[in-house]
C-alpha positions as CSV (number, residue, x, y, z in Angstrom):
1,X,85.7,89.0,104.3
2,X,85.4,88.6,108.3
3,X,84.9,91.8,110.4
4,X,85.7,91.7,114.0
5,X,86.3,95.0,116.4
6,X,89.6,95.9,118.0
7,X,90.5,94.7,121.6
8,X,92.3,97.8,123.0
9,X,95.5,96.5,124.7
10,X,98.0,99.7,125.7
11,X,101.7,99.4,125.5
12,X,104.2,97.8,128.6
13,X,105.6,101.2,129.9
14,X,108.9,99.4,129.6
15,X,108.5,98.8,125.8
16,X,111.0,100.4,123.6
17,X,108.5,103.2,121.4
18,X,111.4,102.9,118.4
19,X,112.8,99.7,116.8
20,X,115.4,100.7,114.5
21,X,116.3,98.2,111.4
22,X,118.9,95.3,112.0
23,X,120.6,95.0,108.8
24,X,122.8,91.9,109.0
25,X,119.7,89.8,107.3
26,X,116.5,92.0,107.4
27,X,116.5,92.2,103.5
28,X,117.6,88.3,103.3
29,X,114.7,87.1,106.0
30,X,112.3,89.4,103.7
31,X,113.5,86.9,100.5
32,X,112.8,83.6,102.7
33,X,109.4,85.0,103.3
34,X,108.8,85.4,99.6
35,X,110.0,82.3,98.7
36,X,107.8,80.6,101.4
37,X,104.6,82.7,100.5
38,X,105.1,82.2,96.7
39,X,105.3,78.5,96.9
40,X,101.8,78.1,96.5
41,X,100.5,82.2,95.4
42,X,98.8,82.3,92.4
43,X,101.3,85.3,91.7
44,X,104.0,82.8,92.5
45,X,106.5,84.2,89.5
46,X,106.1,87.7,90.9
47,X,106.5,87.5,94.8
48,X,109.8,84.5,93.5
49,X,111.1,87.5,91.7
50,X,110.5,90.1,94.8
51,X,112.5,87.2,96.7
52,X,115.1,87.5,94.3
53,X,115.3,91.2,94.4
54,X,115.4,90.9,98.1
55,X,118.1,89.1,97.9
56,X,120.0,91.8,95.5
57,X,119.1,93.9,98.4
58,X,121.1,92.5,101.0
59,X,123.9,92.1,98.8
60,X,123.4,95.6,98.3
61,X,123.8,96.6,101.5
62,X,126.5,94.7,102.4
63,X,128.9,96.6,99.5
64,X,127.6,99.9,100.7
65,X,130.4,101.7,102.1
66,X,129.6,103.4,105.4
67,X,126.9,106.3,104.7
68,X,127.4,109.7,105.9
69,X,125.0,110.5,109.1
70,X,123.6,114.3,109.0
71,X,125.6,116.5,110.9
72,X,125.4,116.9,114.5
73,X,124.4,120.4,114.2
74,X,121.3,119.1,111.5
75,X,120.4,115.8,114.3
76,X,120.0,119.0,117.0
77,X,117.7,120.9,114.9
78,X,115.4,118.0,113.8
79,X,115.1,117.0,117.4
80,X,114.1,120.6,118.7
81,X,112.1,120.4,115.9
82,X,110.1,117.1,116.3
83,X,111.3,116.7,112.7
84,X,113.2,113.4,111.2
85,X,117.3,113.0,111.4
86,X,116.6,112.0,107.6
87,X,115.4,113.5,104.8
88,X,114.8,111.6,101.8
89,X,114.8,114.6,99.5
90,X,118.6,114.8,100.4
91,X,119.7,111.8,99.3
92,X,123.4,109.8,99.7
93,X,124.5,109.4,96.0
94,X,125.5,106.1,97.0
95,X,122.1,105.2,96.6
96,X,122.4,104.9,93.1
97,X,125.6,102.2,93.5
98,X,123.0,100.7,95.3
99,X,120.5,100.7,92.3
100,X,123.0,99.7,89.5
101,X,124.3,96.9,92.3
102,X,120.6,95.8,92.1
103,X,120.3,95.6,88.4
104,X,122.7,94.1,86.9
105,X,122.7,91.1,89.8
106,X,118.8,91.2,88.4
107,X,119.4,91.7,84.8
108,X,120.7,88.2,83.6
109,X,117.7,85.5,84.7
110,X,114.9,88.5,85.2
111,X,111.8,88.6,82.4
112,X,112.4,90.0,79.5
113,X,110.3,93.1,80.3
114,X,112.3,93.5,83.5
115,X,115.4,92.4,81.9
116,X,114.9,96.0,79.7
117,X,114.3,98.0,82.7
118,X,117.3,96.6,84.8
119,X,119.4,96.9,82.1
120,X,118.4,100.4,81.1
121,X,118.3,101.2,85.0
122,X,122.2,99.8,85.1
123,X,123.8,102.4,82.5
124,X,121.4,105.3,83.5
125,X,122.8,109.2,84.2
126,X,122.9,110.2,87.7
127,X,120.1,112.8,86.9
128,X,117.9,110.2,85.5
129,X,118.0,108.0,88.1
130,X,117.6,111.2,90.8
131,X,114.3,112.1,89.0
132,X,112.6,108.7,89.1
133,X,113.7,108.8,93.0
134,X,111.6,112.2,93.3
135,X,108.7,110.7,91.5
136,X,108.6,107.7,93.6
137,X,109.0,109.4,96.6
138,X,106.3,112.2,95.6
139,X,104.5,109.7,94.6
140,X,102.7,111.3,91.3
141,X,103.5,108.5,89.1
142,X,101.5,109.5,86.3
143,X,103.4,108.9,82.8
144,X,106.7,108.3,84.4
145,X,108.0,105.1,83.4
146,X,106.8,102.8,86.6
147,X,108.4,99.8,85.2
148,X,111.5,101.2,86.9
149,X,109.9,102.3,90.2
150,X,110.1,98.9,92.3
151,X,114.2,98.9,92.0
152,X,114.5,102.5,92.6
153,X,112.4,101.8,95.1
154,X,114.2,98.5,96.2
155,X,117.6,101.1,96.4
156,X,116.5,103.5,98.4
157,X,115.2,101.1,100.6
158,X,118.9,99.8,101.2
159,X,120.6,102.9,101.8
160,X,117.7,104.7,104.0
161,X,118.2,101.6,106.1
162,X,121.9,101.5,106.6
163,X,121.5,105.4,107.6
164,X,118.4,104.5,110.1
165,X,120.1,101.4,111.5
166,X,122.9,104.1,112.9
167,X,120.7,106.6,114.4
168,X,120.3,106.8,118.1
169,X,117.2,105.4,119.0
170,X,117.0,107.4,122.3
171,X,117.2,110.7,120.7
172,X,114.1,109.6,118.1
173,X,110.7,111.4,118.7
174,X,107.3,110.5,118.2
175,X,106.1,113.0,115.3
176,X,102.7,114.9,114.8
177,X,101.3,112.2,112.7
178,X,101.2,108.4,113.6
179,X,101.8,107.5,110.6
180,X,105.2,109.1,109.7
181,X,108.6,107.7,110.2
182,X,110.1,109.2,113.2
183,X,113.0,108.5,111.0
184,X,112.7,109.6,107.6
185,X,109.5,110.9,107.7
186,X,108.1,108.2,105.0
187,X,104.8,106.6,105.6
188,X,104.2,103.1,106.8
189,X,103.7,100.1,104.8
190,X,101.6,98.2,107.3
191,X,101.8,97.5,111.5
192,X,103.1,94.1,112.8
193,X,102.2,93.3,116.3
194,X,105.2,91.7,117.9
195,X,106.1,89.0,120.0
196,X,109.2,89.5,122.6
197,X,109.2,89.8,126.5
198,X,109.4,93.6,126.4
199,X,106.8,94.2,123.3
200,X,104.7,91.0,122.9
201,X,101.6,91.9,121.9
202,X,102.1,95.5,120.8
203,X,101.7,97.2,117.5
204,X,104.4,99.1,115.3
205,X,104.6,100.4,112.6
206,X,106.7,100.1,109.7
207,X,108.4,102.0,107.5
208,X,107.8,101.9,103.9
209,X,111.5,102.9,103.0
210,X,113.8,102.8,106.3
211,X,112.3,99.8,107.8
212,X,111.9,101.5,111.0
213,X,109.6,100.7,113.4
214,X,107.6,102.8,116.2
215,X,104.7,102.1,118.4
216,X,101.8,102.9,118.1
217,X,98.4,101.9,120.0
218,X,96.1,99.3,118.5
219,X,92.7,100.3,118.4
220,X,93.3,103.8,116.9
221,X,93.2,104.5,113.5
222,X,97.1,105.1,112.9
223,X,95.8,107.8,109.6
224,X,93.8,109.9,111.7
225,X,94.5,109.0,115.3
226,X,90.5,107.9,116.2
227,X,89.6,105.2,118.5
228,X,85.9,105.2,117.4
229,X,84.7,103.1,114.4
230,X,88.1,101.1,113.7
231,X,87.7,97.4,112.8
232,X,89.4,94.1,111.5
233,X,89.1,92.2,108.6
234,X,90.6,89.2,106.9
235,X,89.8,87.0,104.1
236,X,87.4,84.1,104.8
237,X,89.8,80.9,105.2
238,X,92.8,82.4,106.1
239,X,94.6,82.1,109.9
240,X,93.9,85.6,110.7
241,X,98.3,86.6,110.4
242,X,97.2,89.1,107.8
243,X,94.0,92.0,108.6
244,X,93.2,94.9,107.6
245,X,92.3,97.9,109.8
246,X,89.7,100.2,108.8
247,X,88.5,103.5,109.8
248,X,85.0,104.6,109.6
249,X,85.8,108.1,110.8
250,X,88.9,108.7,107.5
251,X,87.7,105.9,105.5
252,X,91.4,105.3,105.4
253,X,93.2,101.5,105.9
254,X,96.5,99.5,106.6
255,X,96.9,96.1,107.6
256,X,98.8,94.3,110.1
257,X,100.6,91.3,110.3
258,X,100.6,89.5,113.3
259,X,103.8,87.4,114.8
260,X,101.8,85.5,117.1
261,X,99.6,83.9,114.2
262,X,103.0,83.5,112.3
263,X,106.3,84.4,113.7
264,X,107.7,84.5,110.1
265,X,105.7,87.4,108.8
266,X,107.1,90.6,107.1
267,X,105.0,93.6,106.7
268,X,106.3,94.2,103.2
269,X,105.9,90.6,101.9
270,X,102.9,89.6,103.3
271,X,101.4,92.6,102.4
272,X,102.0,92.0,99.2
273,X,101.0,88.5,99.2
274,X,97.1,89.6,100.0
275,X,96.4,91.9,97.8
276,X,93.2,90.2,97.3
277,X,92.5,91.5,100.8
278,X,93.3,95.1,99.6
279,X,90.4,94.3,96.7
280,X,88.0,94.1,99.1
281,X,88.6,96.8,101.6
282,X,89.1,99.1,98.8
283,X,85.5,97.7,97.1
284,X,84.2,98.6,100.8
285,X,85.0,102.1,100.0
286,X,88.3,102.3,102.0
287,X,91.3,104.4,100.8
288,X,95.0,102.6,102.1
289,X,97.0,104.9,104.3
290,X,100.7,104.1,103.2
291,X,102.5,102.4,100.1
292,X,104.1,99.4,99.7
293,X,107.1,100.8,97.4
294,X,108.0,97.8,95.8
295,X,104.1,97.4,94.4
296,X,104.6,100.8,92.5
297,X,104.4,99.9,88.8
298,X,105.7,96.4,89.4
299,X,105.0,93.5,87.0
300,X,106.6,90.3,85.8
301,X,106.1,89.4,82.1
């Protein structure tokens, strides 16, 4: 593992601080980027099968009827507030449409382990699938049945970003912790540092279930907001698109993905295409910041 320290590089005072989610093929470009990454992974039959389940997403998504935005009177209060517009404890039931969309498109080629979750997932109760969603989102996962996870996950994922793609971006605000969705409140999944005239170069982070994204400064530690003892490291070999940044001052870590290394990179594939890299940050004695959702029980055979 390399180690290198952050160069500090603020943001353009032009930059947007909020991108919110594009949803014509942000779930299908995510599959393309597994299928890519898998083609020579040693996990090759899981991140295939994220691909697929990408995929199922965007489909997803595209059937979802038009969500129902809190009401104007709610959006006023979360902004006076500083809270976020959306609040996944008060989830659109549509999500589960979402889900059962998911599962049976899954269901016929998946694994047979998966096949039993997808199919069990498919003919659930309402209730059942509204408690896995609280467990996943509370994220005490201990004895529930995590096999089901990464598609309740994957679910929630599609309808939180049809609502966040419909916010207004100029009524979002930056919240007491970097590393909470100015959206939804969810933590991030990882940081990509962009390229674009008005943001090349700059850091944001991204949503681990709305897919939004919001800038933050490099060279602070996005758990704990300290710019002393943060540093970089990436696995001996690689082109450097992938790093993970490490605080000495929380122990705490999340990587980034960088565009300018690879334009094609996604913070939720990639991330989950070097988990060896997680191995040896967390064998360093760091502690990662945010989930990746669909990692959350997930398996293959």
């Amino acid at each position: 593992m390399q180690t290198q320290p952050i160069a500090f590089q603020p943001p353009a005072e032009e930059a947007p601080p909020f991108l919110l989610p594009v949803t014509t093929a942000l779930f299908a470009d995510r599959a393309d980027r597994f299928d890519f990454l898998a083609a020579s992974h040693s996990l090759s039959d899981w991140l295939t099968f994220l691909g697929r389940l990408s995929r199922a997403q965007q489909e997803a998504l595209a059937a979802l009827p038009e969500l129902a935005l809190p009401e104007a009177g709610a959006l006023e209060q979360a902004h006076r507030h500083r809270m976020p517009p959306l609040d996944a404890a008060q989830r659109p039931a549509a999500w589960r449409d979402a889900l059962r969309t998911i599962a049976r498109r899954l269901a016929a080629d998946a694994p047979n382990a998966a096949r039993t979750t997808l199919e069990a997932l498919a003919t659930a109760s309402d209730e059942r699938l509204e408690a896995l969603a609280t467990t996943l989102l509370d994220g005490d996962i201990g004895g529930a049945d995590v096999a089901a996870l990464p598609f309740v996950a994957a679910a929630l994922q599609v309808a939180y970003t049809q609502l966040a793609s419909r916010l207004d971006a100029g009524r979002l605000q930056r919240l007491d912790v970097d590393n909470a969705c100015p959206c939804c409140g969810s933590p991030a999944v990882a940081s990509v540092v962009r390229l674009g005239a008005a943001i090349n170069n700059l850091r944001y982070l991204h949503c681990s279930l709305c897919n939004t994204e919001w800038n933050v400064p490099r060279a602070v530690c996005t758990s704990c907001g300290s710019e002393q003892g943060t540093a970089l490291h990436e696995l001996e070999g690689t082109k450097g698109a992938v790093r993970a940044e490490t605080c000495d001052g929380c122990k705490a870590y999340l990587k980034i993905v960088y565009q300018e290394k690879d334009p094609r990179v996604d913070p939720v594939a990639d991330d989950l295409a070097t988990l060896a890299l997680d191995l040896l940050v967390d064998e360093a004695g760091y502690a990662r910041s945010g989930p990746n959702l669909l990692l959350m029980g997930a398996h293959t055979g």
